[in-house]
C-alpha positions as CSV (number, residue, x, y, z in Angstrom):
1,X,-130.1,-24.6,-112.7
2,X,-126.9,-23.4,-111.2
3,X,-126.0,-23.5,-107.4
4,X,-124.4,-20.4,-106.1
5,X,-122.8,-20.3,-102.1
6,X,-125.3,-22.9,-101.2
7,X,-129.0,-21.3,-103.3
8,X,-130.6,-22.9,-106.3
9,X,-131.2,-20.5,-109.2
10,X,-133.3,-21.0,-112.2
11,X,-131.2,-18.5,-114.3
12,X,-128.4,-16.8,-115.2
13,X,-130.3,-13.0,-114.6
14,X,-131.1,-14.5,-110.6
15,X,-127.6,-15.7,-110.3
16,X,-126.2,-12.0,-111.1
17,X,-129.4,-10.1,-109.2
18,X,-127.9,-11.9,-106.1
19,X,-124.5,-11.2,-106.4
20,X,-125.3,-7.5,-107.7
21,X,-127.7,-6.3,-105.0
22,X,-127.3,-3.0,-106.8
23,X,-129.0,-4.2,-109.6
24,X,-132.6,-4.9,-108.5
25,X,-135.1,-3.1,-110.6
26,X,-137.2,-0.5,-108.9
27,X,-141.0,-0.6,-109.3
28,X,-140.6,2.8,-111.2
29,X,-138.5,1.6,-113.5
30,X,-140.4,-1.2,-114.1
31,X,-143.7,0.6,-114.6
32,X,-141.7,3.0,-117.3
33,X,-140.6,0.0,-119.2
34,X,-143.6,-1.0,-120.1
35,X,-145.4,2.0,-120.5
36,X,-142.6,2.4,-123.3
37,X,-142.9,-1.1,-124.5
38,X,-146.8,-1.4,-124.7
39,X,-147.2,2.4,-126.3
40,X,-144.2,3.9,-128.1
41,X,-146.2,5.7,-130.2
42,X,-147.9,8.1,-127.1
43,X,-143.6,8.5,-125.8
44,X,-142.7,11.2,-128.4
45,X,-144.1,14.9,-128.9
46,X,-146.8,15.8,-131.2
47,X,-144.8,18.5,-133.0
48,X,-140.2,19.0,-134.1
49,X,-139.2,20.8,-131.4
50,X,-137.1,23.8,-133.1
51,X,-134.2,25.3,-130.9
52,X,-134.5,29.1,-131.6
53,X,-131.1,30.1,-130.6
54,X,-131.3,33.9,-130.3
55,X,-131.9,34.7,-126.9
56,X,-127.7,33.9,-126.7
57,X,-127.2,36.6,-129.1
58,X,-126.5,39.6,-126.7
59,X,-125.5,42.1,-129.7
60,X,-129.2,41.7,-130.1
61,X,-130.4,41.4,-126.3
62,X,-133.5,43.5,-125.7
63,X,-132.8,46.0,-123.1
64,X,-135.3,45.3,-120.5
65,X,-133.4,41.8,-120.4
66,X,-129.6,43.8,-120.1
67,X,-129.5,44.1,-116.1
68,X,-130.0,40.6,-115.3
69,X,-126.6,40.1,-116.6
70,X,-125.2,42.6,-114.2
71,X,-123.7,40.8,-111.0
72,X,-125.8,41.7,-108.2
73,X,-129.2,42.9,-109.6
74,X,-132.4,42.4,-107.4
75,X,-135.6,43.2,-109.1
76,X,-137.7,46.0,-107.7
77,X,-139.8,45.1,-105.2
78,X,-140.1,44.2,-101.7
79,X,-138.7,41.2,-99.8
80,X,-138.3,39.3,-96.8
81,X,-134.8,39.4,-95.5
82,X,-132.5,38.9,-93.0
83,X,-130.3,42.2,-92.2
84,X,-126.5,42.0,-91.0
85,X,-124.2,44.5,-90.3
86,X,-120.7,43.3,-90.8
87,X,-121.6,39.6,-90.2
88,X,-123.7,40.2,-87.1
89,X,-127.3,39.6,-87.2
90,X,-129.6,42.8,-86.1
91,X,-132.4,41.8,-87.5
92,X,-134.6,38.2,-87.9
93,X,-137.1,38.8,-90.6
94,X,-137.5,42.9,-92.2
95,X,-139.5,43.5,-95.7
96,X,-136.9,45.7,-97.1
97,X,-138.2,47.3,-100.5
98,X,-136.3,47.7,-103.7
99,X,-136.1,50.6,-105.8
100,X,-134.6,51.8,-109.3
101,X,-132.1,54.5,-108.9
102,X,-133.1,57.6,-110.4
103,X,-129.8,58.5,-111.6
104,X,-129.3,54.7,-113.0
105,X,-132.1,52.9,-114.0
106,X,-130.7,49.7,-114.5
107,X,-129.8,49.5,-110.8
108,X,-131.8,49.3,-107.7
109,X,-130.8,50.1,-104.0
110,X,-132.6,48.8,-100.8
111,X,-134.4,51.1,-98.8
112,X,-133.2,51.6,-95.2
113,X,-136.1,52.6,-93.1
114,X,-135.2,54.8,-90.3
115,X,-136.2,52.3,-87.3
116,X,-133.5,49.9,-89.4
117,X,-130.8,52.5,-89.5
118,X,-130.8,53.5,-86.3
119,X,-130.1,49.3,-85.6
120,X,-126.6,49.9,-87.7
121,X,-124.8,51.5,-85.1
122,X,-123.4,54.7,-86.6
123,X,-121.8,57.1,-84.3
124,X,-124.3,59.8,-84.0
125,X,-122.3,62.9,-85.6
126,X,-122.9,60.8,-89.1
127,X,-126.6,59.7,-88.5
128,X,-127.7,63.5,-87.6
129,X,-125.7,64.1,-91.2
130,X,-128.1,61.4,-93.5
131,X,-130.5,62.2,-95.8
132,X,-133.5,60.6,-96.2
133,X,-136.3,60.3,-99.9
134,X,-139.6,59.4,-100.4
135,X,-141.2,61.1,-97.7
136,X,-138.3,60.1,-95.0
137,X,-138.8,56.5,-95.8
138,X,-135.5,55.5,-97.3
139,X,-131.9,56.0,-96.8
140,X,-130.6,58.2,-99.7
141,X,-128.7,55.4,-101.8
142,X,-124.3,56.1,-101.5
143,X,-124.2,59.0,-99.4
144,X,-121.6,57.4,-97.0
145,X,-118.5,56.8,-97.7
146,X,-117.7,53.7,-95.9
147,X,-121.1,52.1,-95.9
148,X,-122.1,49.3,-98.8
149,X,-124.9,46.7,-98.8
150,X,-124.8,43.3,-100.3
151,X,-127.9,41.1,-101.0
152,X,-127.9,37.4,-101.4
153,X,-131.6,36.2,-102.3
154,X,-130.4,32.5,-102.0
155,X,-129.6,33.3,-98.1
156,X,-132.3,35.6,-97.6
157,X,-129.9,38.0,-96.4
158,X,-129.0,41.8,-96.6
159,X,-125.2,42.3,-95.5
160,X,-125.1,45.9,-94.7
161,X,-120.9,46.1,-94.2
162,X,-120.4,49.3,-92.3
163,X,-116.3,50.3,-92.5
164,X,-114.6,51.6,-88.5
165,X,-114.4,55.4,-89.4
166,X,-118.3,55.5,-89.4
167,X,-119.4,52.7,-87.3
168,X,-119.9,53.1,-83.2
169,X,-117.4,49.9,-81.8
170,X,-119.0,50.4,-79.2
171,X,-122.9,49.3,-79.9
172,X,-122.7,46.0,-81.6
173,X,-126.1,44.7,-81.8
174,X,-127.7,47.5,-79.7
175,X,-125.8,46.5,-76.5
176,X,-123.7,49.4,-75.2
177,X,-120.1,47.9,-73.6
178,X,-118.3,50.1,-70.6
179,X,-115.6,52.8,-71.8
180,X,-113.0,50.8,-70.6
181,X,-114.4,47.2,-71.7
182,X,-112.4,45.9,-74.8
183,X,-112.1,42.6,-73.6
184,X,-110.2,41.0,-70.7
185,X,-106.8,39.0,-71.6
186,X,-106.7,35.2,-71.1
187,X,-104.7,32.2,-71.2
188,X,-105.4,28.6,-72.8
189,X,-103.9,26.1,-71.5
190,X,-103.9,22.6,-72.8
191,X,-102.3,19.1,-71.6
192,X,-102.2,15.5,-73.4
């Protein structure tokens, strides 16, 4: 028995356990141990696993495979998003449909519906210019100069990023300002 800051222990494992609280064994642990211990032979796999290393061969990549590669591919379909325009939030929760590019079919644009393009802000001259496919449903895909979107599926977010020339200044999210309202000047002032 050894005596350690004033405790009897029986061993030398109780005498490290106690200075080591790190080193307590966790029921889990415990519980795989002996599942290993009682029945190796039920701990390893029927059949070899065999690596078939091809799929890293992109010489030979099938070419359904080829546009997952590409940054910024979305699968067609339809999802839930988020939409911003140039960081600012216009809209909570919008299915926005994705759909292959005729002209490129390894690439897919969102479809801006008209009730979400007329949330973007663009001074009217240019919206009375856009042109609209599938039955008026969708925003025909890089026909302003100036206008990009960005997805990111991990944020559930559509960035639309709208550049001056097009944009109104003046309507940021649907709120009209004064003609003369830029802002007001002011001072901060600060003491220790």
């Amino acid at each position: 028995m050894l005596k350690v800051k004033n405790r009897l222990y029986i061993s030398g494992i109780d005498c490290l356990m106690a200075h080591y609280k790190k080193f307590r064994l966790s029921t889990l642990a415990a519980v795989v141990g002996i599942v290993l211990a009682v029945g190796p032979e039920n701990s390893y796999a029927e059949a070899p696993f065999n690596l078939i290393p091809d799929f890293l061969m992109l010489k030979m990549m099938p070419a359904w495979i080829s546009p997952f590669f590409r940054k910024g591919y979305i699968m067609p379909g339809s999802y839930h998003l988020q939409v911003l325009v140039n960081q600012s939030q216009i809209a909570q929760d919008n299915i926005i449909t994705y759909s292959v590019d005729n002209d490129d079919p390894d690439n897919t644009y969102p479809c801006l519906s008209p009730e979400l393009v007329s949330l973007l802000g663009l001074k009217p001259e240019i919206a009375d210019k856009m042109i609209w496919i599938n039955a008026g449903q969708c925003l025909q895909p890089d026909q302003l100069e100036g206008m990009e979107t960005q997805t990111d599926l991990s944020q559930s977010t559509l960035t639309v990023i709208i550049r001056r020339p097009i944009w109104n200044t003046a309507m940021k999210s649907g709120i009209h300002l004064p003609a003369g309202m830029k802002g007001f000047p002011a001072c901060y002032l600060t003491t220790r």
